[in-house]
Steps between C-alpha positions, in 0.01 A plus 500: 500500500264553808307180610133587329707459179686223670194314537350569166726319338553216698341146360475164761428297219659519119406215225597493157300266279430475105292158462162508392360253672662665876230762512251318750829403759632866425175649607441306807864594638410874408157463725649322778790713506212770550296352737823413682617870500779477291578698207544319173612662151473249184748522244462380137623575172307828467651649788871379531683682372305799683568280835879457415560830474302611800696240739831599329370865629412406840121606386408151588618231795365156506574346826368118355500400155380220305611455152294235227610657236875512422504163447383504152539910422837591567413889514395413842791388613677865470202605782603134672867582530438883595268433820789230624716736475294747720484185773098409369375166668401244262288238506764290302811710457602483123817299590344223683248459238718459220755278630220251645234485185827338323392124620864370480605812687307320839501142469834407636356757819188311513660189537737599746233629699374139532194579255362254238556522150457295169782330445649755212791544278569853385656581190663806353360715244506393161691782377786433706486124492228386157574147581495261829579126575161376532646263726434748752144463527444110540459494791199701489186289476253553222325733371694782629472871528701721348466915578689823471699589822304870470115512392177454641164405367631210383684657185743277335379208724516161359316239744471221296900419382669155453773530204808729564382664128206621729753703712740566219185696311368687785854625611555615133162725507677710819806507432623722775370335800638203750204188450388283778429154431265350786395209606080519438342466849176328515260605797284320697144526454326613905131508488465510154769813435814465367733565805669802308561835692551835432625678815526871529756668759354882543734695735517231751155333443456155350201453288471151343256391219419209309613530171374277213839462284275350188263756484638801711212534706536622864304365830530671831676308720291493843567349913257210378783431231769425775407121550592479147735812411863535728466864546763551709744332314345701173589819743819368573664447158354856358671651764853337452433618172413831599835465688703451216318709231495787721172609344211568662201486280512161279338211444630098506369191327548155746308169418517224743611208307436113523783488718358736789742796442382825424708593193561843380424500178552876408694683749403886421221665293504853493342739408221290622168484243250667722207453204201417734264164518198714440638618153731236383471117551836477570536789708589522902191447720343873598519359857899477456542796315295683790747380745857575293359832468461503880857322568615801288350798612574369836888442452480877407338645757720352770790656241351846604478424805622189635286305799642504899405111468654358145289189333593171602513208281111414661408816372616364129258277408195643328145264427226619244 
């Protein structure tokens, strides 16, 4: 194949996505990608299998490639498991995602890394094990929480527990999953906002928000925030967890409690829900969605062709 063809085929930037509600963050990654010079090819269910078969041809390369889709349509996953095979970079490899949305998977990392958790006690799945000595959560104050090791969105949640019938009856509804009972952490309130966060690491950058855990609503966290807000130590435990998760693109939820810690309260959300502000109350401020989309983009450009001067950690903090 001579190198017109060569070229013609080659894609920077891949992403597979099938969620409604992704089209506004899809379309601002295919822009910038444009603006930024990069090629970038969208995949979705009405062109997989037509994309498969062209990269199983060598018709198509993708040098980068982000997949939101596979996690909930397993026919992506065939595409997935191809371009690793052909040495694709992901922005979170398939491997590292899977073994670190499973919440008991990580804790016993987390903790060795020195981060803080709710004090939890993890159980098996009820399939294996339909009983447990209830003895085993005591010691946990109440209420308590009790969630699936693997979900998101809150799915399965129960915030509010204080029998061991509460556990017993939630375990029973997923029967195949390991449950985490938690200790419920109560933030403190810091001019007037519940001192919840939700901290995104993009590719090396750190992008923290406030993060209403009542109502789900998002606030920018800004410089005027850092008498109140510990940014750096916000920075510091997303990227221990980026350490261990080995993902690149996720999101973490840390309240500072009545005690002064910042507590990691959910250690990895991903796929991310990049519904925006300006369409959904609940949805990530346009502001922050503006600047993951730049994190992104960024991360693969220097992919294509990597900087004489790598990004230090200054360069890794990003303000609205």
């Amino acid at each position: 194949m001579d190198a017109t063809a060569r070229r013609s085929t080659e894609i920077h930037f891949g992403i597979a996505w099938n969620w409604e509600h992704d089209q506004e963050f899809i379309n601002q990654l295919d822009r910038a990608c444009l603006n930024a010079g990069l090629s970038c090819y969208l995949v979705g269910a009405h062109n997989l299998q037509q994309t498969y078969l062209e990269v199983q041809n060598n018709e198509r390369r993708f040098q980068s490639f982000l997949d939101r889709a596979s996690d909930e349509d397993p026919r992506f996953l065939q595409l997935n498991q191809l371009l690793q095979s052909r040495g694709v970079k992901f922005i979170n490899a398939h491997h590292h995602y899977q073994r670190s949305i499973d919440k008991a998977n990580i804790h016993g990392e987390l903790l060795a890394h020195g981060l803080q958790l709710p004090l939890t006690i993890i159980l098996p799945p009820y399939e294996s094990e339909p009983n447990f000595d209830p003895r085993v959560i005591e010691p946990l104050p109440k209420p308590f929480v009790v969630k699936p090791a693997k979900g998101g969105g809150g799915f399965g949640v129960v915030v509010g527990a204080t029998r061991p019938d509460d556990v017993s009856q939630t375990r029973a509804k997923f029967r195949n999953q390991r449950f985490l009972v938690q200790q419920r952490i109560e933030p403190q309130i810091l001019g007037g906002r519940r001192a919840w966060f939700r901290v995104y690491h993009v590719c090396g950058h750190v992008i923290p928000c406030w993060w209403d855990d009542a109502t789900h609503r998002y606030m920018v966290v800004t410089p005027v925030d850092g008498s109140l807000v510990n940014v750096d130590e916000l920075a510091r435990i997303v990227r221990v967890i980026a350490e261990v998760s080995q993902l690149d693109f996720f999101s973490a939820e840390i309240a500072l409690d009545k005690d002064g810690r910042y507590v990691v309260v959910d250690y990895v959300n991903d796929p991310c829900d990049m519904r925006p502000q300006s369409k959904h109350f609940d949805g990530v401020p346009d502001t922050i969605m503006r600047m993951i989309v730049a994190c992104i983009v960024d991360h693969v450009k220097k992919q294509v062709a990597p900087p004489a001067n790598p990004a230090t950690d200054d360069d890794a903090r990003w303000w609205p």
